[in-house]
Short mmCIF file of the C-alpha atoms (twelve columns), coordinates in Angstrom:
data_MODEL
# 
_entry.id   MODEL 
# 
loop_
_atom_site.group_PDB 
_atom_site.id 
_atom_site.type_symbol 
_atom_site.label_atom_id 
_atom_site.label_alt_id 
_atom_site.label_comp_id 
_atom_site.label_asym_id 
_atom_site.label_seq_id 
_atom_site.Cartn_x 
_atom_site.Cartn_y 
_atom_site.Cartn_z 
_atom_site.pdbx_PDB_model_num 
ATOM 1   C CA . UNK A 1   -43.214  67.442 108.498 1 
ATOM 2   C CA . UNK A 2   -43.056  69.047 105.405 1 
ATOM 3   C CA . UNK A 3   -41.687  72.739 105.282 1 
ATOM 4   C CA . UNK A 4   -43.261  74.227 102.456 1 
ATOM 5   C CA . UNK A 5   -46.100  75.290 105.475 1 
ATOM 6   C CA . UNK A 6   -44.001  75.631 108.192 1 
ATOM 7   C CA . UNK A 7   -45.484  78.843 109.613 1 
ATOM 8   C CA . UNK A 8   -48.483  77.294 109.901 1 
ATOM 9   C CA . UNK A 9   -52.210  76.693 108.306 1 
ATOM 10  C CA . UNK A 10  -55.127  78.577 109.124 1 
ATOM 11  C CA . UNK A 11  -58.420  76.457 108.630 1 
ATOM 12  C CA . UNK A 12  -61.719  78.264 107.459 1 
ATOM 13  C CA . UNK A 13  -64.529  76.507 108.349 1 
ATOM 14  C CA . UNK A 14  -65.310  74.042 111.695 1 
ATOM 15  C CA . UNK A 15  -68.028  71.866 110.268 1 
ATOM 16  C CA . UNK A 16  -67.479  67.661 109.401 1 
ATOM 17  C CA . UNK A 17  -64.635  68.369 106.495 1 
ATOM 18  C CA . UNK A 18  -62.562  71.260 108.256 1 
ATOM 19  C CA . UNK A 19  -62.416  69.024 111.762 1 
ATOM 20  C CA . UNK A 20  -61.475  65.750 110.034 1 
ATOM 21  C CA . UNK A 21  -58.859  67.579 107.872 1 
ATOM 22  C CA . UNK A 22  -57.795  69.628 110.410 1 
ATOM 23  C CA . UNK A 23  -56.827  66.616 112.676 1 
ATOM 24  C CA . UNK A 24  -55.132  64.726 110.454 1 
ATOM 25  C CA . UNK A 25  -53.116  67.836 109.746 1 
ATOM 26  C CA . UNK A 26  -52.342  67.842 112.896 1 
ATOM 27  C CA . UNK A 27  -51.070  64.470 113.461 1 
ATOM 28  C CA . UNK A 28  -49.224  64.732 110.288 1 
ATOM 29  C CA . UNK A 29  -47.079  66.860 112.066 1 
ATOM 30  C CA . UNK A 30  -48.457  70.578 110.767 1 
ATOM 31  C CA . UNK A 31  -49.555  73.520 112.798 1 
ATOM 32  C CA . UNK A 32  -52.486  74.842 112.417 1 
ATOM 33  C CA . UNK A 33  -51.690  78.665 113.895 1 
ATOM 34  C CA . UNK A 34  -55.933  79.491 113.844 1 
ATOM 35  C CA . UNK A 35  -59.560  78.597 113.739 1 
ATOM 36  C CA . UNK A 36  -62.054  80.926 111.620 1 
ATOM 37  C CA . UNK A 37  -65.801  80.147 111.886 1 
ATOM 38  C CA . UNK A 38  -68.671  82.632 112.186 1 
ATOM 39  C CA . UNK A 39  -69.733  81.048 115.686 1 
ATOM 40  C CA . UNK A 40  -67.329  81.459 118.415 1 
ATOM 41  C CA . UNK A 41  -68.299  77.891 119.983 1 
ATOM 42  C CA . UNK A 42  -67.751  75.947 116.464 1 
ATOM 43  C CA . UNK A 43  -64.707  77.810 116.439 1 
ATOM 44  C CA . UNK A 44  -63.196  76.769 120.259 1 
ATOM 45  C CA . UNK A 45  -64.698  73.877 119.559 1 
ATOM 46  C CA . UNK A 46  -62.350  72.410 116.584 1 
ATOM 47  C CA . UNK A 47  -59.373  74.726 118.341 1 
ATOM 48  C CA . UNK A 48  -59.194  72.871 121.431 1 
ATOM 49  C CA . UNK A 49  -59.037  69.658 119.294 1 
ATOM 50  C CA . UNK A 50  -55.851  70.816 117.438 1 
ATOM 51  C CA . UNK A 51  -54.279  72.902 119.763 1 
ATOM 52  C CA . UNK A 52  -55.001  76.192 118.121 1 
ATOM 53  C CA . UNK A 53  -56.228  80.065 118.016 1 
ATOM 54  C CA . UNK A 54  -59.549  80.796 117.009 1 
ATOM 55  C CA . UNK A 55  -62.100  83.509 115.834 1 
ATOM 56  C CA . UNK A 56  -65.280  84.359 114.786 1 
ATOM 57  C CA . UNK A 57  -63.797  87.861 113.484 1 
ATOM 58  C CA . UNK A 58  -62.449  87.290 109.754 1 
ATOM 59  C CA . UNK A 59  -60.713  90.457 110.413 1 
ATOM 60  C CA . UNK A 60  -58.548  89.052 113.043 1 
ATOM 61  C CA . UNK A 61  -57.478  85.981 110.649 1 
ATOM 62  C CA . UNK A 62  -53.625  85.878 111.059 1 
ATOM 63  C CA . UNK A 63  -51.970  87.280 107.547 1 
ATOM 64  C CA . UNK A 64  -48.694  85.494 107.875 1 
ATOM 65  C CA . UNK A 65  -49.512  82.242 108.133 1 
ATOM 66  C CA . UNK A 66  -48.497  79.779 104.907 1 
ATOM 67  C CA . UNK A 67  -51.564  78.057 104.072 1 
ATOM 68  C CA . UNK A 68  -55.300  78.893 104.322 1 
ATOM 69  C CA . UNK A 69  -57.713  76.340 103.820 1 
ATOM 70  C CA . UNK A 70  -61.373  77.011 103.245 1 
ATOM 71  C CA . UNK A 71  -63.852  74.478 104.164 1 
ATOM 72  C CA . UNK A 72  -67.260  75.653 104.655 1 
ATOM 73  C CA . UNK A 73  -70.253  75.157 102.602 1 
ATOM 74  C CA . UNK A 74  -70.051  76.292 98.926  1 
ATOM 75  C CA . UNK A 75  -72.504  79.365 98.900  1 
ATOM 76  C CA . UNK A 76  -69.736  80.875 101.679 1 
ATOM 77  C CA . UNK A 77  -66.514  80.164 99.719  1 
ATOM 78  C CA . UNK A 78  -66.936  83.647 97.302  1 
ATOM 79  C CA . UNK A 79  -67.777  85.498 100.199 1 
ATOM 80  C CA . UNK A 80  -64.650  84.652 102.393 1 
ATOM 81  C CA . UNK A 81  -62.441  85.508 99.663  1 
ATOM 82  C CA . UNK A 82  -64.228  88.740 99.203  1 
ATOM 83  C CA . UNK A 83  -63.163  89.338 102.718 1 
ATOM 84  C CA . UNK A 84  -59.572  87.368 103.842 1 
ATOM 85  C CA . UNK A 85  -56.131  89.443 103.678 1 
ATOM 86  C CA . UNK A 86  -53.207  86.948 102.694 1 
ATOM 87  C CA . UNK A 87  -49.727  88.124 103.121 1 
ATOM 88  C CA . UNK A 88  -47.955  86.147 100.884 1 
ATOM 89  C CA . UNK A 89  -49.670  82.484 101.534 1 
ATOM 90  C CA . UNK A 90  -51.556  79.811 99.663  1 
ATOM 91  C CA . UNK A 91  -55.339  79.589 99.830  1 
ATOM 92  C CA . UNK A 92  -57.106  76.606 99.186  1 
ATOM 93  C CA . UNK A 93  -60.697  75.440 99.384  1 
ATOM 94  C CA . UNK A 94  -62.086  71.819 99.248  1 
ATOM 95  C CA . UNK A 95  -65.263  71.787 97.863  1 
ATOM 96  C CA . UNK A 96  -66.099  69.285 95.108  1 
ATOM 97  C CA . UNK A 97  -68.154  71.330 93.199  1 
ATOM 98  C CA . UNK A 98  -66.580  75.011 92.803  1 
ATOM 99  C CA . UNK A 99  -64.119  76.211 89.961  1 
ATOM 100 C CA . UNK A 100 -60.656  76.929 90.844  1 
ATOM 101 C CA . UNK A 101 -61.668  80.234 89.120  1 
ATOM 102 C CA . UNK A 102 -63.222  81.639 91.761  1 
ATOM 103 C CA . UNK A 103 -59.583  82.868 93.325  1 
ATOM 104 C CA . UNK A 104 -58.872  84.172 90.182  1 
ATOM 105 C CA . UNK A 105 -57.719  88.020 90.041  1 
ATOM 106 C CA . UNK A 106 -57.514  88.203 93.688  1 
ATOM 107 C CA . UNK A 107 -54.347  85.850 94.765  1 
ATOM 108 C CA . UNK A 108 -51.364  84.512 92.616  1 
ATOM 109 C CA . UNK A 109 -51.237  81.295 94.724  1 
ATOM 110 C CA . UNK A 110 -54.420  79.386 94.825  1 
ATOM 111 C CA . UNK A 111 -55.725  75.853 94.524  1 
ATOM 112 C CA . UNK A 112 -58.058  73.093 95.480  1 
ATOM 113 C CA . UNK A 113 -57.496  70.213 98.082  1 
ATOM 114 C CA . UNK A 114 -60.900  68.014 98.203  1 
ATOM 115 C CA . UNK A 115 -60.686  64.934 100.280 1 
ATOM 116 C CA . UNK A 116 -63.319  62.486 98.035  1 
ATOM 117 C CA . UNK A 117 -65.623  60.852 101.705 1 
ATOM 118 C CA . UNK A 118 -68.184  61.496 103.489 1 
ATOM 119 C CA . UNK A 119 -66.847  63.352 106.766 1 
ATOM 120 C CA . UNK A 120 -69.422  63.189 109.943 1 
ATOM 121 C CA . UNK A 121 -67.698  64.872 113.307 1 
ATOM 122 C CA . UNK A 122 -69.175  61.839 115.418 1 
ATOM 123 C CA . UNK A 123 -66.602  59.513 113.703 1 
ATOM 124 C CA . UNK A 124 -63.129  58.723 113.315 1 
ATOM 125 C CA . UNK A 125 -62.120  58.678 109.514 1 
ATOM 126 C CA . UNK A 126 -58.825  57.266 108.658 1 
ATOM 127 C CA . UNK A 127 -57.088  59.772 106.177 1 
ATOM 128 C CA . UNK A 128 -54.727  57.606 104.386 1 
ATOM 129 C CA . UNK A 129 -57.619  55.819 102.973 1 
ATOM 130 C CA . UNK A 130 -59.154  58.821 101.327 1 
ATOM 131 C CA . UNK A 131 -58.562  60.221 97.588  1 
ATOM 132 C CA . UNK A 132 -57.134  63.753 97.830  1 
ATOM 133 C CA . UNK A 133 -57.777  65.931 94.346  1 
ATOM 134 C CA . UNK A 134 -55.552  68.289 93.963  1 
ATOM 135 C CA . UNK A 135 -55.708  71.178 91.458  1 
ATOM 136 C CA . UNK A 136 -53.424  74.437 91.441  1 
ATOM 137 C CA . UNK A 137 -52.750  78.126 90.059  1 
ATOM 138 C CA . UNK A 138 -49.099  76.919 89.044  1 
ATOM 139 C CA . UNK A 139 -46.787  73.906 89.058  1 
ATOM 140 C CA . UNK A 140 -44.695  75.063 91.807  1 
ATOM 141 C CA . UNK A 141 -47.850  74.873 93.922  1 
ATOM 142 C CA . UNK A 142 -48.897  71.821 92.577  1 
ATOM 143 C CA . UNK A 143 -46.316  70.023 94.046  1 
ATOM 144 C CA . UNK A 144 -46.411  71.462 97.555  1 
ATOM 145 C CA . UNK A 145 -50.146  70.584 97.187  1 
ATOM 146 C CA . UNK A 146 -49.338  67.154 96.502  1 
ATOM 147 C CA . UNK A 147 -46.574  66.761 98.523  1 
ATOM 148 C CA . UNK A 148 -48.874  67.733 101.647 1 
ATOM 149 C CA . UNK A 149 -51.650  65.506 100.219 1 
ATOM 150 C CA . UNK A 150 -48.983  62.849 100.327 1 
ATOM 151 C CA . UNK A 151 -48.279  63.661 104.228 1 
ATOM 152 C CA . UNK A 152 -51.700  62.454 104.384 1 
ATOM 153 C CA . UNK A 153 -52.911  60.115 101.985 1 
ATOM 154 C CA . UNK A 154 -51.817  57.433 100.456 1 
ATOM 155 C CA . UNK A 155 -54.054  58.075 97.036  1 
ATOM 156 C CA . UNK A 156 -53.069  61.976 95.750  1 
ATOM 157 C CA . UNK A 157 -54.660  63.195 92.252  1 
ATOM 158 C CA . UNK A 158 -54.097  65.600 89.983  1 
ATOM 159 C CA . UNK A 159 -57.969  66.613 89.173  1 
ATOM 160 C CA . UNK A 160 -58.907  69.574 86.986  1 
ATOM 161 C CA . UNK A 161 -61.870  71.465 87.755  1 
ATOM 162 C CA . UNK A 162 -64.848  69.699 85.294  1 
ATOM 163 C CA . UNK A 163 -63.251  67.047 86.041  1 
ATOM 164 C CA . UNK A 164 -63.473  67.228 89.725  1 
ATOM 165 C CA . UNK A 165 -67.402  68.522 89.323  1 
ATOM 166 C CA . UNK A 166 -68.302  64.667 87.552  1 
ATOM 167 C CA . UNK A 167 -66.374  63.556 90.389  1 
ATOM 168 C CA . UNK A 168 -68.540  64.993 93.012  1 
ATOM 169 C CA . UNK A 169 -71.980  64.549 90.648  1 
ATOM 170 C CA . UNK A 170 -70.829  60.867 90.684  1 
ATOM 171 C CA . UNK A 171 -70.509  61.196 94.728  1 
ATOM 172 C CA . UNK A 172 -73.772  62.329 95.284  1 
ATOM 173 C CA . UNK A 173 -75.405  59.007 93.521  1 
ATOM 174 C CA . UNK A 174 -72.540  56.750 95.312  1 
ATOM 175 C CA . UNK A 175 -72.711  58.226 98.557  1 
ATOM 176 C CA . UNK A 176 -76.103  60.612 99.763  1 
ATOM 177 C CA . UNK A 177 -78.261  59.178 97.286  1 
ATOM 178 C CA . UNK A 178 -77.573  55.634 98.607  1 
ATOM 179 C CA . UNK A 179 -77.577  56.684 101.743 1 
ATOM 180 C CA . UNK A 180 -81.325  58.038 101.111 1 
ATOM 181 C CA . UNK A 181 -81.959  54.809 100.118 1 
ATOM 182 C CA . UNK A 182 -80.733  53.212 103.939 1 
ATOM 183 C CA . UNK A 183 -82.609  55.806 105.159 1 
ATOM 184 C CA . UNK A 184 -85.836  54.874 103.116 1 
ATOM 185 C CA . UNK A 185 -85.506  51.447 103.705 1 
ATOM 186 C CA . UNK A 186 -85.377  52.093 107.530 1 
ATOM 187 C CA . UNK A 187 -88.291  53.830 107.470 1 
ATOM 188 C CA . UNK A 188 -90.153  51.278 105.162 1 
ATOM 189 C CA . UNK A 189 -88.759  48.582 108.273 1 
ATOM 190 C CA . UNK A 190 -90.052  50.982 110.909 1 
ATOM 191 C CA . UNK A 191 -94.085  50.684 109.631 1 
ATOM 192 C CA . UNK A 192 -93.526  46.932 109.900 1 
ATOM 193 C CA . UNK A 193 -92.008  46.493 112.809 1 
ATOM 194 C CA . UNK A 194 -88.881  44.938 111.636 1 
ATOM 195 C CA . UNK A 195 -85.446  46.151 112.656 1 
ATOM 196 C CA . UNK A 196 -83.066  47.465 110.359 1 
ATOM 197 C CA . UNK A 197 -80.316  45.174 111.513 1 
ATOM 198 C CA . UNK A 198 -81.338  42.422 109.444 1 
ATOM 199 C CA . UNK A 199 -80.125  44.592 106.233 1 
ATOM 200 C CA . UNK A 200 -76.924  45.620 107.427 1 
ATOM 201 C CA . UNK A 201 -74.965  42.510 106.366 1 
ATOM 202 C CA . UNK A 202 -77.311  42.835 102.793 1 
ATOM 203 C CA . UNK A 203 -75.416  46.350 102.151 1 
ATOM 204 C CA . UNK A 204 -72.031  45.536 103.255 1 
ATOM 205 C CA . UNK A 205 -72.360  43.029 101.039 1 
ATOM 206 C CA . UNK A 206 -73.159  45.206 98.249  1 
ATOM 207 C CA . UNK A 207 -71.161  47.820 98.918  1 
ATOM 208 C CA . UNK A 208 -68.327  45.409 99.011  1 
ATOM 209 C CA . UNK A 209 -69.311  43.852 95.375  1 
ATOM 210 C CA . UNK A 210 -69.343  47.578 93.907  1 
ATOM 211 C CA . UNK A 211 -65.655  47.993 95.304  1 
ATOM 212 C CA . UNK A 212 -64.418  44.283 93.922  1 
ATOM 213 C CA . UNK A 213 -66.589  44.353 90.662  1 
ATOM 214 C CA . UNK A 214 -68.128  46.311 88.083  1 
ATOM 215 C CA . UNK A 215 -71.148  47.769 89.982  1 
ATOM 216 C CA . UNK A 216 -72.919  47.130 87.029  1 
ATOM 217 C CA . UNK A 217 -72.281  43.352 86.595  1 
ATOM 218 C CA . UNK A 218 -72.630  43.367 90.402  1 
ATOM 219 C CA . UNK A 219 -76.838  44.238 90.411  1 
ATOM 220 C CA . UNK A 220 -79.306  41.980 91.365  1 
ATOM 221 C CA . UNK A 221 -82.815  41.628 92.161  1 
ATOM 222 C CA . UNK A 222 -86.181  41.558 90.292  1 
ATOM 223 C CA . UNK A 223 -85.430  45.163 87.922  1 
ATOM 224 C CA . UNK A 224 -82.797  43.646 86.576  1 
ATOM 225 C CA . UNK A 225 -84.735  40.525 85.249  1 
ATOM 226 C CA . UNK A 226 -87.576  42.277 84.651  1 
ATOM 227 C CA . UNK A 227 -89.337  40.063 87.485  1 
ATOM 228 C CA . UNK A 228 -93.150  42.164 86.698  1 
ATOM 229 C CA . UNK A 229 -95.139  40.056 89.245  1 
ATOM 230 C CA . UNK A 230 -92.462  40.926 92.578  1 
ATOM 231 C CA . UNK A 231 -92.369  44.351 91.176  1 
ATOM 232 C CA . UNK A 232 -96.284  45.168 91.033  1 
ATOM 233 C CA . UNK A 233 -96.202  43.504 94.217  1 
ATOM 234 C CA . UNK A 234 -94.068  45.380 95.644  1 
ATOM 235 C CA . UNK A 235 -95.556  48.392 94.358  1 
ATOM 236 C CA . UNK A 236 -98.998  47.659 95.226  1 
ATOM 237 C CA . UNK A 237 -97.430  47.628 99.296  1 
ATOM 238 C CA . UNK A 238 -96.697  51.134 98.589  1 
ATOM 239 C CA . UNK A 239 -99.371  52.416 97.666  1 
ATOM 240 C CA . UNK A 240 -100.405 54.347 100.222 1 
ATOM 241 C CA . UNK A 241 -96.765  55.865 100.126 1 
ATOM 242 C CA . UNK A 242 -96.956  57.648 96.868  1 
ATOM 243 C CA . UNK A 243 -93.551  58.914 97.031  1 
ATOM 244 C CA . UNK A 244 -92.155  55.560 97.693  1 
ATOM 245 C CA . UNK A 245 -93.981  54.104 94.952  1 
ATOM 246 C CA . UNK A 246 -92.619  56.860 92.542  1 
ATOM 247 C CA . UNK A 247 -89.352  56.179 93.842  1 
ATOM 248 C CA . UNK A 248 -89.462  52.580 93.186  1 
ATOM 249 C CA . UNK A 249 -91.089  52.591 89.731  1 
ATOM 250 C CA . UNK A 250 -88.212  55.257 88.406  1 
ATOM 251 C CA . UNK A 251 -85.391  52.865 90.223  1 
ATOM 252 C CA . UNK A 252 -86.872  49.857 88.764  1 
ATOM 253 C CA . UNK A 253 -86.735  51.169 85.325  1 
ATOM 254 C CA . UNK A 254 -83.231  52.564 85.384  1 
ATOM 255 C CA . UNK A 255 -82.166  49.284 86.738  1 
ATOM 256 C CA . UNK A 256 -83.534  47.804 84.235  1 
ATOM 257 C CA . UNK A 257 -82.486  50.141 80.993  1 
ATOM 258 C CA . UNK A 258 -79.231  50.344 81.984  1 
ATOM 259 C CA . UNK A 259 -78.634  46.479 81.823  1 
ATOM 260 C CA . UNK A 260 -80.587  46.476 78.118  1 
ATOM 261 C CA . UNK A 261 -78.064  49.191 77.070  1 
ATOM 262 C CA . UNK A 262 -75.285  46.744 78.596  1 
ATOM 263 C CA . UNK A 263 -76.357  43.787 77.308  1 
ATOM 264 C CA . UNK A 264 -76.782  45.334 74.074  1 
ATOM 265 C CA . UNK A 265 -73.040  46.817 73.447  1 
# 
């Protein structure tokens, strides 16, 4: 285990990215000495999992510990460290889209450690897999940042604050947005009576092109060639879902404008 944190980490937060981190902190050898979330079942919850204290009381959050890791949703971060007593520790937070800033004037140690996935409780993520961005107050930090990113990951990065925010933009239209799209295309399925299963091996498949080519040179279907008859077929099935339809239409033409721009460099 590494001993820059030996007297422990104290997670804030018991949602999807402060279980999944906490766990494989946990494995990686690290104690995690307490549990903060504002409901005392969330909190218990995620304790019992990794063998630790827990609170609901922000007050009672030990002050000794080495490492404090905020993970909660982003409108929460400014008012935990409004509230949280350090001792002499290292606080943290892993969101994708705040500043490192926002410790600023209020702790001399301070950084961010944002895992790049999508983190669901219900499933078992493995760590060393994952990108870890790391961005801190100092270079001493830095590399006891890295060096616990490292204990968990085999892909560590030094990110920079706009930097990490197009990072996370970038996420939302690789990740939730397509996602959405599952989840529209489900639903579309659903009115027909076809099951969904017939288009899972259509996205592995495309998922697995993005990873091994250029997404770009990767796209198919009738956008890209500019197919008008499928497409005004296609839209005149959704009609009667207008939001669909709009969906489709501004798809279609992105699709579509982005290749012209491609083809024309």
């Amino acid at each position: 285990m590494n001993s820059d944190f030996e007297n422990g980490i104290v997670i804030l937060g018991a949602g999807n990215v402060a279980t999944h981190l906490s766990i494989a902190l946990k494995k990686a050898g690290f104690l995690i000495k307490c549990v903060y979330s504002k409901t005392i079942p969330a909190a218990k919850t995620l304790a019992l999992k990794v063998d630790s204290h827990y609170t609901n009381e922000i007050n009672q959050i030990p002050v000794e510990a080495d490492l404090y890791i905020i993970a909660v949703k982003d409108e929460i971060i400014e008012e935990i460290i409004k509230h949280i007593k350090l001792k002499y520790g290292v606080i943290v937070h892993t969101a994708g889209s705040i500043s490192i800033d926002v410790f600023k004037g209020r702790f001399k140690n301070y950084g961010v450690f944002y895992p790049l996935q999508t983190f669901s409780i219900s499933r078992n993520i493995d760590f060393s897999n994952i990108p870890i961005c790391i961005e801190s107050s100092n270079k001493v930090l830095e590399n006891k940042l890295s060096n616990l990113a490292n204990s968990l990951s085999n892909s560590v990065h030094l990110i920079n604050s706009k930097e990490r925010k197009w990072l996370h933009l970038s996420a939302v239209f690789a990740s939730n947005f397509a996602n959405h799209m599952y989840s529209q295309a489900s639903e579309i399925l659903s009115q027909s009576g076809v099951s969904f299963d017939l288009l899972k091996p259509l996205i592995t498949e495309t998922a697995q092109k993005a990873i091994d080519n250029d997404p770009i040179k990767a796209q198919t279907g009738p956008a890209i060639r500019n197919d008008q008859n499928v497409i005004n077929k296609h839209l005149e099935m959704l009609k009667n879902n207008p939001e669909f339809e709009k969906i489709y239409r501004i798809l279609s033409d992105s699709i579509f404008t982005l290749n012209q721009k491609k083809e024309n460099k």
